[in-house]
C-alpha positions as CSV (number, residue, x, y, z in Angstrom):
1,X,-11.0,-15.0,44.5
2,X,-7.5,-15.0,46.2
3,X,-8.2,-12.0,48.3
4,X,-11.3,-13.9,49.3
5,X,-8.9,-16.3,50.6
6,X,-7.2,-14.5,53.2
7,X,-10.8,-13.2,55.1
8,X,-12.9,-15.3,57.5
9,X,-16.5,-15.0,57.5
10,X,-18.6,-16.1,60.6
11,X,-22.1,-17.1,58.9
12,X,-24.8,-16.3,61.6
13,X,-27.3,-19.0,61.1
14,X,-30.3,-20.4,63.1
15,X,-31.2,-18.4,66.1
16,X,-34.1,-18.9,68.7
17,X,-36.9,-16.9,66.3
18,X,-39.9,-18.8,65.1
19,X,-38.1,-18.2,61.9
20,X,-34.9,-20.5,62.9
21,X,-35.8,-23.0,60.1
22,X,-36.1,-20.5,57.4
23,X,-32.6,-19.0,58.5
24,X,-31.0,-22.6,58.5
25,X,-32.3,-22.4,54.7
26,X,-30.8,-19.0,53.6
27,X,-27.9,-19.6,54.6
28,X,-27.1,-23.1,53.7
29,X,-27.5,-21.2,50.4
30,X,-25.0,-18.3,51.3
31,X,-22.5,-20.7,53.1
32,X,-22.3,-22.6,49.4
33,X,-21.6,-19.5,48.0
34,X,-18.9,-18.5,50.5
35,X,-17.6,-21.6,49.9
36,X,-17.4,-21.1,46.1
37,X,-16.0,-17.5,46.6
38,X,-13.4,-18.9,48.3
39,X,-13.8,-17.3,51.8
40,X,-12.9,-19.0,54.9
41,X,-15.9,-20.0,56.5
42,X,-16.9,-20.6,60.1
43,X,-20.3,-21.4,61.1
44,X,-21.9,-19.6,64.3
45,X,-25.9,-20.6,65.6
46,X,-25.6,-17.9,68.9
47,X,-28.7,-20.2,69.9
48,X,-26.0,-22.9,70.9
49,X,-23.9,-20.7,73.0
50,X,-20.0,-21.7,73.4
51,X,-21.0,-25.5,72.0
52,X,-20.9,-25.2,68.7
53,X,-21.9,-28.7,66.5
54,X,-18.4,-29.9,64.9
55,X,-20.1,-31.6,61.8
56,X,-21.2,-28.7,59.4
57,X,-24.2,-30.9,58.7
58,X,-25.6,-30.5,62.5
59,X,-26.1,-26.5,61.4
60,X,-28.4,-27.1,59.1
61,X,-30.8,-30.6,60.1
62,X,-34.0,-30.5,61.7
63,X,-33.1,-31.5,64.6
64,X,-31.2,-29.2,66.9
65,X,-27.5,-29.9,68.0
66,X,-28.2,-29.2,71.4
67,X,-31.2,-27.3,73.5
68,X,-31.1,-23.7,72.0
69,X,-31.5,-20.2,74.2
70,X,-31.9,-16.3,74.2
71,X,-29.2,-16.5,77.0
72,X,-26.6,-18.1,74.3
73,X,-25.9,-15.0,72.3
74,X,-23.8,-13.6,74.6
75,X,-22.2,-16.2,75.8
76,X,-21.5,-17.0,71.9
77,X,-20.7,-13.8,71.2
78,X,-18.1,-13.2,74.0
79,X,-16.6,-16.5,73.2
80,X,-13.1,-17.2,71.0
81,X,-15.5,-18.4,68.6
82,X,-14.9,-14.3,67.2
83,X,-11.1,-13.9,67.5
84,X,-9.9,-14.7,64.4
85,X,-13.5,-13.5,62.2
86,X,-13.0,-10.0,59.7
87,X,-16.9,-10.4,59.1
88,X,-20.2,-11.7,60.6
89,X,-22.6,-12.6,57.8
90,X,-26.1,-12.1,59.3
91,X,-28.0,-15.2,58.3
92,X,-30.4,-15.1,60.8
93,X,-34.0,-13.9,60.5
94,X,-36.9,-12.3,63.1
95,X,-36.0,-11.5,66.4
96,X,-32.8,-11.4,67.7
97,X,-31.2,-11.4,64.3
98,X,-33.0,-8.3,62.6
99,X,-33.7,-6.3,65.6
100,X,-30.3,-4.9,66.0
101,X,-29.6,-7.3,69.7
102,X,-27.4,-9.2,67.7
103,X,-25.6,-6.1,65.4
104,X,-25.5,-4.6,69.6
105,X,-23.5,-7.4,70.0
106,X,-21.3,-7.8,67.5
107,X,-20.7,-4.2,68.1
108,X,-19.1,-4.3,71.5
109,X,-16.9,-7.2,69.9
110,X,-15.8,-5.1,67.6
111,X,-16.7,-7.1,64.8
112,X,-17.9,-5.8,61.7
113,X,-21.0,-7.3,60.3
114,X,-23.1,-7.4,57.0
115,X,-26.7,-5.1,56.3
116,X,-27.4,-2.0,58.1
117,X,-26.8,-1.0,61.8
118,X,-28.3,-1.3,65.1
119,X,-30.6,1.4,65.0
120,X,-31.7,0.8,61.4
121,X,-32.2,-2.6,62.2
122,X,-34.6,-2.3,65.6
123,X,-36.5,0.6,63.7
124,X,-37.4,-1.8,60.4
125,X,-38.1,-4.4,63.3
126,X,-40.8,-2.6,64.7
127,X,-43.3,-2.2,62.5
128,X,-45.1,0.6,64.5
129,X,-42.3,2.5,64.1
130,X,-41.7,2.1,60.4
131,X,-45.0,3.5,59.5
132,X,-44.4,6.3,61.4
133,X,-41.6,7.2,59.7
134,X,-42.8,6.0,56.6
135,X,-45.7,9.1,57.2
136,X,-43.1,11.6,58.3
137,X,-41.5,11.2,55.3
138,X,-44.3,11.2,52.7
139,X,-44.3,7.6,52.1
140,X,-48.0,6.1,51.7
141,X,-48.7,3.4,54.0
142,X,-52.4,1.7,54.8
143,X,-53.6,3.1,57.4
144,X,-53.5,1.8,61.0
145,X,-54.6,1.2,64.7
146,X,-52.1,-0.9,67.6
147,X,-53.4,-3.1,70.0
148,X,-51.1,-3.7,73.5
149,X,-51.2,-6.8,75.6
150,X,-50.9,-4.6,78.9
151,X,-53.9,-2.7,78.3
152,X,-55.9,-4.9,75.7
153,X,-60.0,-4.0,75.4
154,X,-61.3,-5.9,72.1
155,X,-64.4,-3.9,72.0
156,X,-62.4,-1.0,71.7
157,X,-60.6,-2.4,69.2
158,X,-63.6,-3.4,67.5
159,X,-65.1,0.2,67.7
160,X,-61.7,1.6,66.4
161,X,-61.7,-0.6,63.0
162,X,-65.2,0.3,62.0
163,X,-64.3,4.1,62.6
164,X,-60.8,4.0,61.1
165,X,-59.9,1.2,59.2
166,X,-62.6,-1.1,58.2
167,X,-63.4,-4.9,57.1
168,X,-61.3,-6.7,55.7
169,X,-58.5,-5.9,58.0
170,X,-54.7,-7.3,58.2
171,X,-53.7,-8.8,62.0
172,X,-49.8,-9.0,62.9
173,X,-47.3,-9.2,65.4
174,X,-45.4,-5.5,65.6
175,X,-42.5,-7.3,65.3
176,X,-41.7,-10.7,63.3
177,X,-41.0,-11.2,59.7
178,X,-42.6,-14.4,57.1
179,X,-46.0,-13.3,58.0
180,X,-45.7,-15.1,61.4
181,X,-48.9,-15.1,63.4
182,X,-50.8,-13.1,60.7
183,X,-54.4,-13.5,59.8
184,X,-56.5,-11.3,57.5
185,X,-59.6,-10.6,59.1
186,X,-63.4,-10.2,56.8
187,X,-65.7,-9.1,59.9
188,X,-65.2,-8.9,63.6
189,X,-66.2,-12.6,64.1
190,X,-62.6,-13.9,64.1
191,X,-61.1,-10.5,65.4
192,X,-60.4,-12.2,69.1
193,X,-58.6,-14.7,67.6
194,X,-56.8,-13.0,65.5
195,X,-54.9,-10.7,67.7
196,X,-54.8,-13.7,70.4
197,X,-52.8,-15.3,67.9
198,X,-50.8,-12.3,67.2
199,X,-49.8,-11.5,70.4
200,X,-48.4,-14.9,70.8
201,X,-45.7,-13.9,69.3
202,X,-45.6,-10.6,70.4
203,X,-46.7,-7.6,72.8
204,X,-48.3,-5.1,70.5
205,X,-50.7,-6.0,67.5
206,X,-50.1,-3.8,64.3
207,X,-53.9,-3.7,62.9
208,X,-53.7,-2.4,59.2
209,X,-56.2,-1.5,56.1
210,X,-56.0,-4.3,53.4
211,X,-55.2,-3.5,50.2
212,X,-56.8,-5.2,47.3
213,X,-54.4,-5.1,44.6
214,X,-51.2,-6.8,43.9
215,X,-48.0,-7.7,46.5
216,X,-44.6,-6.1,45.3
217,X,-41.7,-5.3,46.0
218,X,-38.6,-3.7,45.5
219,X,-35.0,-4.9,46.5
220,X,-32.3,-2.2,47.4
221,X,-28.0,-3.5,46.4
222,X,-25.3,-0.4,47.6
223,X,-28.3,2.2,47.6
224,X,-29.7,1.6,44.3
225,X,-33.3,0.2,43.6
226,X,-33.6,-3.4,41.8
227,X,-36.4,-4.4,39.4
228,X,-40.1,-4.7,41.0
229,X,-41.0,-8.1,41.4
230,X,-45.0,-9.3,41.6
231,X,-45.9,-11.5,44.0
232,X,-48.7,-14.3,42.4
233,X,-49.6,-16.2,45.7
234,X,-51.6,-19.2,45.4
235,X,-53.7,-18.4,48.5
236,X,-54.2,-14.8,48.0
237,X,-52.1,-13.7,50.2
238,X,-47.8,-14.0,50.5
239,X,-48.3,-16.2,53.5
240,X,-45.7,-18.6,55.2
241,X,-46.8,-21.4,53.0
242,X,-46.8,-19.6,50.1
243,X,-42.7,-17.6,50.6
244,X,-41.4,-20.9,51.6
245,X,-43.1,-23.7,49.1
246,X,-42.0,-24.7,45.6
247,X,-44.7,-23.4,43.2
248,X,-47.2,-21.9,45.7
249,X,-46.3,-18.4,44.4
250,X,-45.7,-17.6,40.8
251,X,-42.7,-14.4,40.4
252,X,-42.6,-12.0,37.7
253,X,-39.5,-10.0,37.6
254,X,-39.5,-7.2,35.9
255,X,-43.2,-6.7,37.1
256,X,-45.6,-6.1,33.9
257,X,-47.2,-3.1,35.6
258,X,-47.0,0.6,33.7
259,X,-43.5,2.1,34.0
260,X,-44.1,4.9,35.4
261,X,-45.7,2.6,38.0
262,X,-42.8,0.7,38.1
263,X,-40.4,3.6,38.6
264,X,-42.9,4.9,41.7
265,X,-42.5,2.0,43.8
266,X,-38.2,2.4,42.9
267,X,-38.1,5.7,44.4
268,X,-40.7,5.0,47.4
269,X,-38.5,2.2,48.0
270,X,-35.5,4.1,48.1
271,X,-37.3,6.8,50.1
272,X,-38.5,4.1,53.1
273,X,-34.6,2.9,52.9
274,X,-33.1,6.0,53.3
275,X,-35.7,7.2,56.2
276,X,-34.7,4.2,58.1
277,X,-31.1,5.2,57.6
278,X,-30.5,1.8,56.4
279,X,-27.3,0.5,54.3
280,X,-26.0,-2.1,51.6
281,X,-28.7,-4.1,51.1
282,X,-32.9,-4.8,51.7
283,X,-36.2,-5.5,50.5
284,X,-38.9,-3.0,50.9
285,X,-42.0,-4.6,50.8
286,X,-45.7,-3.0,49.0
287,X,-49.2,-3.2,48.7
288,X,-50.1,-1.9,44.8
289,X,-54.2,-1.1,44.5
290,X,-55.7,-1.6,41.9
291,X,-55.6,1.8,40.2
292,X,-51.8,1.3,40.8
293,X,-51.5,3.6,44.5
294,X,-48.2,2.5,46.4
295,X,-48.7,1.3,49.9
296,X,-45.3,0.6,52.0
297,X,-45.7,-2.8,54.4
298,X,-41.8,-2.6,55.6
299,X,-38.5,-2.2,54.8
300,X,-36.3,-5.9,55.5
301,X,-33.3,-5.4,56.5
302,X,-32.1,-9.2,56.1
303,X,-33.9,-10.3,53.5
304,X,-34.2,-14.4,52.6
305,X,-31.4,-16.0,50.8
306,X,-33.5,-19.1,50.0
307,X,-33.7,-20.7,46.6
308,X,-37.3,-18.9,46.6
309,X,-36.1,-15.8,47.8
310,X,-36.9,-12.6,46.3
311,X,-33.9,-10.9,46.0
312,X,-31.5,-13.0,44.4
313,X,-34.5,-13.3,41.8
314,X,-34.3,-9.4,41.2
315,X,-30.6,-9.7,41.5
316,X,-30.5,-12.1,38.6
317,X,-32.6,-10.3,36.1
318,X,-30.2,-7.5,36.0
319,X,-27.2,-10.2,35.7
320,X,-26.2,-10.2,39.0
321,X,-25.8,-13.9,40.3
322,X,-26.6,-15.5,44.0
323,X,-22.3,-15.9,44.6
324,X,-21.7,-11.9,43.4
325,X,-25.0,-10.6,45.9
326,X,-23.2,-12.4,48.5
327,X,-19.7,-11.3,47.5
328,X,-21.3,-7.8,47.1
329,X,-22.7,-7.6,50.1
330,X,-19.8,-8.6,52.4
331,X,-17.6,-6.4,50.0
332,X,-20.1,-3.6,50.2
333,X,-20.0,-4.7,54.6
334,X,-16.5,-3.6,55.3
């Protein structure tokens, strides 16, 4: 605890992403836990630029401080908000945070930072380029078409999923996290507006297989693989709802699937880790059939911290509390 004491720890939190309220959430949870480690703490939302809320409680309310902006980061960022910090604790989540803009950042500050790197971070990011790594490397992952704003011809696309991939069919953004602006599609009748949706939030459309089975997944702590955790969602599917509402998902950690099962999905994990070169800490997420075949979604480089977060529930069923994760992971950091 005392050397604790004599390093500062910026905690990231907020950002501009549509997932800015789920970061406030995490890391109100990670900022208690500093606070019980006994780190000194500053709080840092790079959305507000140089004007930073004085009252610890304007971090993490609804409503913002002040009008938020892309253009902030760097002016947060450059700002003597950084000269005295050993650390930057990533709280943040989606773009800008887990895309490796704000590690980029951070970087030409010199400041050191928790999770994996810059390049690590944009490749787990983009989901397009995940799964192509993830088939480089061996990993099983459903299989796939893209759809691109610039050059966008729904009948094509149409064409494409009855040749390739099939009804039903999952609908995404190539690159957000909490299932933001995804929609499961049964037939073509809602394909428009599915990939309308999706490209709201960004410009290319991952279109995957879906597969009918269970949702897993598999956290990673200083290169070693956690229990698998089964996801029970209410709605059939891990949607936003159903990650960030009490009792709309039932968790079962260790997962009562076979072992051998069990010790698949550990090293697949591992494996999509490693061939996104990424460090300390993540959450590989999978699609388990029914006859128990391993589909890789993504690796998650920042994983959630909230009270229903999936990690520090994998975490704990091998004794590991919420305050040692965090302590762990800036430890594991510098």
């Amino acid at each position: 605890m005392s050397e604790n004491q004599n390093l500062k720890v910026a905690l990231l939190l907020g950002g501009t992403s549509p997932e800015r309220e789920v970061s406030k959430s995490s890391s109100l949870s990670i900022y208690k836990a500093l606070k019980n480690l006994g780190y000194q703490i500053k709080l840092v939302d790079p959305a507000y630029g140089k004007n930073q809320p004085d009252n610890e409680d304007d971090f993490f309310g609804e409503k913002d401080f002040t009008k938020t902006s892309n253009r902030n980061y760097v002016e947060a960022i450059n700002s003597s908000l950084f000269d005295d910090v050993d650390i930057a604790f990533l709280g943040l989540h989606g773009k800008w945070g887990e895309d490796g803009t704000i590690q980029s950042l951070l970087e030409l500050r010199g400041i050191k930072y928790t999770g994996s790197d810059v390049l690590s971070s944009s490749m787990s990011m983009d989901k397009i380029m995940s799964k192509i790594l993830f088939q480089h490397y061996g990993i099983a992952t459903p299989r796939w078409i893209t759809a691109d704003s610039k050059k966008l011809n729904v009948e094509e696309i149409k064409n494409k999923i009855e040749r390739e991939i099939g009804y039903p069919c999952v609908i995404k953004p190539n690159d957000q996290g909490s299932t933001v602006g995804l929609t499961i599609c049964k037939s073509e009748e809602g394909l428009n507006d599915a990939i309308q949706l999706a490209l709201k939030f960004s410009d290319k459309v991952l279109i995957e297989e879906y597969i009918a089975g269970h949702e897993v997944t598999v956290g990673i702590l200083d290169n070693k693989a956690l229990p698998v955790l089964e996801i029970k969602p209410k709605h059939g599917i891990y949607d936003y709802e159903c990650k960030y509402t009490h009792g709309m998902s039932e968790y079962e950690v260790p997962a009562n699937l076979p072992e051998e099962v069990k010790a698949e999905l550990q090293r697949q994990a591992l494996k999509a880790f490693e061939a996104l070169e990424c460090s300390v800490y993540g959450r590989i997420d999978f699609r388990l059939s029914e006859d128990f075949k391993t589909y890789c979604l993504e690796v998650n480089t920042l994983p959630g911290m909230t009270s229903t977060s999936l990690v520090p529930k994998m975490c704990k069923a091998v004794g590991i509390s919420f305050e040692e994760l965090i302590d762990k992971i800036i430890k594991l950091s510098l």
